[in-house]
Backbone atoms as SQL, in Angstrom:
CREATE TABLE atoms (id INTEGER PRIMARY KEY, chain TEXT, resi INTEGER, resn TEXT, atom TEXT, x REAL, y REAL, z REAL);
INSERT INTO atoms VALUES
  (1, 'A', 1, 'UNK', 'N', 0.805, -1.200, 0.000),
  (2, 'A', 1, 'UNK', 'CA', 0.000, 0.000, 0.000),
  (3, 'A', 1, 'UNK', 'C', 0.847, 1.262, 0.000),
  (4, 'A', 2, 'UNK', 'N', 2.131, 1.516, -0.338),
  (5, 'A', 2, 'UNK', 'CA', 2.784, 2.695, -0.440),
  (6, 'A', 2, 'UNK', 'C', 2.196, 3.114, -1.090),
  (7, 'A', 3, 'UNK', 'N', 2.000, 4.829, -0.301),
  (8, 'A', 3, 'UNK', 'CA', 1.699, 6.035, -0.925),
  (9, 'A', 3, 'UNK', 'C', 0.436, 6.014, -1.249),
  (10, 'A', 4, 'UNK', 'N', -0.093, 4.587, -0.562),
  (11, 'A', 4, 'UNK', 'CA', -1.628, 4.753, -0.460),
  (12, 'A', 4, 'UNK', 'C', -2.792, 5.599, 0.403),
  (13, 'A', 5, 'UNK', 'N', -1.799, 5.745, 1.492),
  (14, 'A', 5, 'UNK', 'CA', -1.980, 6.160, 2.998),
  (15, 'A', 5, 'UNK', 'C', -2.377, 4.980, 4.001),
  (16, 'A', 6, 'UNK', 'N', -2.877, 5.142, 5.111),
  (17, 'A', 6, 'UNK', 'CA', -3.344, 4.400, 5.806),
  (18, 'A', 6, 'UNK', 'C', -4.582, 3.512, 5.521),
  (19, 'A', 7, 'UNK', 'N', -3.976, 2.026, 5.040),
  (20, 'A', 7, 'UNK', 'CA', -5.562, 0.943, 4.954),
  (21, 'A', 7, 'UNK', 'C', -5.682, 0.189, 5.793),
  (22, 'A', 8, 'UNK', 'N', -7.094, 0.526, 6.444),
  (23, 'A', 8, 'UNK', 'CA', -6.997, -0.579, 7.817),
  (24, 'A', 8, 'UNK', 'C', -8.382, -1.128, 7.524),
  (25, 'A', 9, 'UNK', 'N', -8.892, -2.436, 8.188),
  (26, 'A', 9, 'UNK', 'CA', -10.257, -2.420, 8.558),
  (27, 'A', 9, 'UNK', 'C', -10.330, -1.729, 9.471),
  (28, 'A', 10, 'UNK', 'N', -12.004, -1.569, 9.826),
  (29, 'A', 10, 'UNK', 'CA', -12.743, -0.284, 10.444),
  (30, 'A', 10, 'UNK', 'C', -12.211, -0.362, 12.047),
  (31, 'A', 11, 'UNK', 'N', -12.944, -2.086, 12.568),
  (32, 'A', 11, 'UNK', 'CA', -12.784, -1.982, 13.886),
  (33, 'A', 11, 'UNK', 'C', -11.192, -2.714, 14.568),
  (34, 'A', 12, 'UNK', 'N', -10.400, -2.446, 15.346),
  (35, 'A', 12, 'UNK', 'CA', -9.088, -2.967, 15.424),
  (36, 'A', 12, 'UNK', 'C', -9.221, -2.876, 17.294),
  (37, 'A', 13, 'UNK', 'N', -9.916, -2.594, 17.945),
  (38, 'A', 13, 'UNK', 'CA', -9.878, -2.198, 19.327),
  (39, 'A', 13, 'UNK', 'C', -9.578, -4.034, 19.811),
  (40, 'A', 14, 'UNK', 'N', -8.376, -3.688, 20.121),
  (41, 'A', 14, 'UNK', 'CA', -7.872, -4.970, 21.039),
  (42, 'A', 14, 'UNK', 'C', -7.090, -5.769, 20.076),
  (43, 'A', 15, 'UNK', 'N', -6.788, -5.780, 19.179),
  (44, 'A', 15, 'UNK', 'CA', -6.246, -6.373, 17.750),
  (45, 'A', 15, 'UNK', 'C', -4.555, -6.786, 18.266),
  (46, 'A', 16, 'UNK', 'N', -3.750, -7.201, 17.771),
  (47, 'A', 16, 'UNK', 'CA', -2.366, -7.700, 17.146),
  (48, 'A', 16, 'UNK', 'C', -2.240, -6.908, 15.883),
  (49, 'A', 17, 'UNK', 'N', -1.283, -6.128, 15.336),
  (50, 'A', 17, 'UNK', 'CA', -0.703, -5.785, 14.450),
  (51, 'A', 17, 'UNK', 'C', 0.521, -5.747, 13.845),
  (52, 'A', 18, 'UNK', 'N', 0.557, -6.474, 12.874),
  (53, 'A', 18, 'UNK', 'CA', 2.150, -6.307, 12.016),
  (54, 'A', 18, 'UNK', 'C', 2.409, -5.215, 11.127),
  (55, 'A', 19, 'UNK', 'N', 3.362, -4.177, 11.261),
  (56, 'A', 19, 'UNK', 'CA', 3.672, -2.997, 10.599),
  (57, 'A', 19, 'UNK', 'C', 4.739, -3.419, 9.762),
  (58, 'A', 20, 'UNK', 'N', 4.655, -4.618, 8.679),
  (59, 'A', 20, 'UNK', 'CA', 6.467, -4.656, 7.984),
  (60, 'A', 20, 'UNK', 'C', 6.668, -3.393, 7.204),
  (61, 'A', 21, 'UNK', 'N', 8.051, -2.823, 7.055),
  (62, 'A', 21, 'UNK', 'CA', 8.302, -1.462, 6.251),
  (63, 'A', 21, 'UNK', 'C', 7.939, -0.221, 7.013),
  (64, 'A', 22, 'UNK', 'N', 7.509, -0.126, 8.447),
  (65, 'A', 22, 'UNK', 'CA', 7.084, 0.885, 8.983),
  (66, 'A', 22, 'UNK', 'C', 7.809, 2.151, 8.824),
  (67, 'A', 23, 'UNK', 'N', 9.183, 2.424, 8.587),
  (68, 'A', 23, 'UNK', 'CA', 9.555, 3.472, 7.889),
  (69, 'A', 23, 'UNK', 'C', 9.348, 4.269, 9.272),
  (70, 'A', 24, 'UNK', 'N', 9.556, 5.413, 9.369),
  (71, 'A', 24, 'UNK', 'CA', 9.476, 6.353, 10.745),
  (72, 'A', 24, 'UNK', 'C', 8.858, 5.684, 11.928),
  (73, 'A', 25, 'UNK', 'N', 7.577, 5.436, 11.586),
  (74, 'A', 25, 'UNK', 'CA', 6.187, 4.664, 12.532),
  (75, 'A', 25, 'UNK', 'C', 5.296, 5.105, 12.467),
  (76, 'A', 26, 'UNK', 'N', 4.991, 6.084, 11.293),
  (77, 'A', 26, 'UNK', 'CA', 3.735, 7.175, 11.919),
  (78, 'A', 26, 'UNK', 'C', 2.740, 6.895, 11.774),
  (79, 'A', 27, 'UNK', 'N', 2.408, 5.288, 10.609),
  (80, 'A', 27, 'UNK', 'CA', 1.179, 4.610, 10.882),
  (81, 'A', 27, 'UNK', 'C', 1.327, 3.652, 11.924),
  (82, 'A', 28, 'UNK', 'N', 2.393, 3.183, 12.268),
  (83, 'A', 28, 'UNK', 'CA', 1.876, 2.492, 13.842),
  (84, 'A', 28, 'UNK', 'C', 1.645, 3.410, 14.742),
  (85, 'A', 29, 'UNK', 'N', 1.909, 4.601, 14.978),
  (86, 'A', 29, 'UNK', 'CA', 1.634, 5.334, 15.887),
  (87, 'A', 29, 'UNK', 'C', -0.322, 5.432, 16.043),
  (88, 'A', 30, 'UNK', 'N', -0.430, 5.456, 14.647),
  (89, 'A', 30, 'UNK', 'CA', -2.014, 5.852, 14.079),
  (90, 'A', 30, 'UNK', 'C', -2.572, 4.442, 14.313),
  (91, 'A', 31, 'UNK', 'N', -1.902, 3.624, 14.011),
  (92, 'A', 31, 'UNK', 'CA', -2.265, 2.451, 14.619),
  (93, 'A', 31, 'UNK', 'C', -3.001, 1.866, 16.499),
  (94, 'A', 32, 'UNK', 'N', -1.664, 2.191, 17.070),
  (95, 'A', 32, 'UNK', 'CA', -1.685, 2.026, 18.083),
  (96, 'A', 32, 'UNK', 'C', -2.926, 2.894, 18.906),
  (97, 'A', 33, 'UNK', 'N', -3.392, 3.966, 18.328),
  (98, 'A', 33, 'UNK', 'CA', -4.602, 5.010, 18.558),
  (99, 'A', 33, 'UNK', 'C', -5.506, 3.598, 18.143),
  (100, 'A', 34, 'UNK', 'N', -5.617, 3.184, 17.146),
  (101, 'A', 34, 'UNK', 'CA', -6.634, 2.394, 16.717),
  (102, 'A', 34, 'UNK', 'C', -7.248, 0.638, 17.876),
  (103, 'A', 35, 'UNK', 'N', -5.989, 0.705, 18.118),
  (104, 'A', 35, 'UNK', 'CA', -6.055, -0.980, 18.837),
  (105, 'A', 35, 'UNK', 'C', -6.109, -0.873, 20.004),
  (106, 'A', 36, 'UNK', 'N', -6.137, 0.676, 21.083),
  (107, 'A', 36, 'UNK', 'CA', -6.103, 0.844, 22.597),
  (108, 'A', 36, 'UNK', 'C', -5.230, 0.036, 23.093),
  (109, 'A', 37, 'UNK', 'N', -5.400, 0.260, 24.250),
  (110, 'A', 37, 'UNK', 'CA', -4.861, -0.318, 25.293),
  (111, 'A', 37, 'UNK', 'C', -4.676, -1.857, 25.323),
  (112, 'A', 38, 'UNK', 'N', -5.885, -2.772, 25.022),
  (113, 'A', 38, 'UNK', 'CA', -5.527, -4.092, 25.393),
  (114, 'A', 38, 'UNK', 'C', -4.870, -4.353, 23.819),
  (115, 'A', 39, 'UNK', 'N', -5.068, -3.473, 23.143),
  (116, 'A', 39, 'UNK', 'CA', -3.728, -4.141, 21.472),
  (117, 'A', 39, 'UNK', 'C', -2.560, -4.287, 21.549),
  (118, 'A', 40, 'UNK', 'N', -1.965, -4.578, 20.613),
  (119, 'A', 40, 'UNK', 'CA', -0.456, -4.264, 19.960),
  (120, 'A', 40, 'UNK', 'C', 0.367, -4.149, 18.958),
  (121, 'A', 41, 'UNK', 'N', 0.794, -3.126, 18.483),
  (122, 'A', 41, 'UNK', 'CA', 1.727, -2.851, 17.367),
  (123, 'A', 41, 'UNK', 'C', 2.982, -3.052, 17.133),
  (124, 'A', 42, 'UNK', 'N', 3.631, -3.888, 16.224),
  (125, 'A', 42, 'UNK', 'CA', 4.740, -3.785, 16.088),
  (126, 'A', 42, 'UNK', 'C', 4.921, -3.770, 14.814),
  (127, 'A', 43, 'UNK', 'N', 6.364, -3.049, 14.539),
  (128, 'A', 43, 'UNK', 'CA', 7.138, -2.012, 13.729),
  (129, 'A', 43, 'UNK', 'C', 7.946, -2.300, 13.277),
  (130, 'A', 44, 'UNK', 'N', 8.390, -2.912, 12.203),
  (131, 'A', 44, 'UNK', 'CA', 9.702, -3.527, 11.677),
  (132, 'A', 44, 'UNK', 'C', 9.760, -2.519, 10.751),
  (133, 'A', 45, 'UNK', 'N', 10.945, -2.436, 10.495),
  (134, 'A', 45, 'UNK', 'CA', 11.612, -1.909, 9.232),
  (135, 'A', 45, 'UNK', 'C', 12.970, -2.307, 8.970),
  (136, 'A', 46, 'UNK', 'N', 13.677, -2.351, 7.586),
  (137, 'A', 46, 'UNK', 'CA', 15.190, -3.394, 7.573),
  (138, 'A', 46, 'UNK', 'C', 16.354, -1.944, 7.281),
  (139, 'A', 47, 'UNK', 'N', 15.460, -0.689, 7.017),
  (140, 'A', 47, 'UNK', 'CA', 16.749, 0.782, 6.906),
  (141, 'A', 47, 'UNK', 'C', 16.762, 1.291, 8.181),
  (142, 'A', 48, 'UNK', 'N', 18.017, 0.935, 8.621),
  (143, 'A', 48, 'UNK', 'CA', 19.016, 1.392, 9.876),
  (144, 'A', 48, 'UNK', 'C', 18.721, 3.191, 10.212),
  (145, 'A', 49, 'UNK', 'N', 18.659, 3.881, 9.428),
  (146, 'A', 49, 'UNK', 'CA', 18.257, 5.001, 9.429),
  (147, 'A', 49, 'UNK', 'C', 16.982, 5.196, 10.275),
  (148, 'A', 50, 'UNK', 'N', 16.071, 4.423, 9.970),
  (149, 'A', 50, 'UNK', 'CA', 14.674, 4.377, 11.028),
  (150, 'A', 50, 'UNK', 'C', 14.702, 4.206, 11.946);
């Protein structure tokens, strides 16, 4: 989905999430808004720079 923006399904409250390519994080960040408290996001990316 590059440069698609953010595609999620609607409801994610309490979810598991895989971010591969997360790049800065700023959709897991948008993520992590999405899945509350009992969720979780994680963030891979393979450029050292991130």
């Amino acid at each position: 989905y590059y440069g698609c923006g953010l595609v999620v399904p609607e409801y994610l409250e309490g979810s598991r999430v895989l971010d591969l390519g997360c790049g800065s994080g700023r959709d897991c960040y948008m993520l992590s808004q999405l899945v509350g408290e009992k969720g979780h996001v994680t963030g891979i990316d393979m450029t050292e720079d991130q």
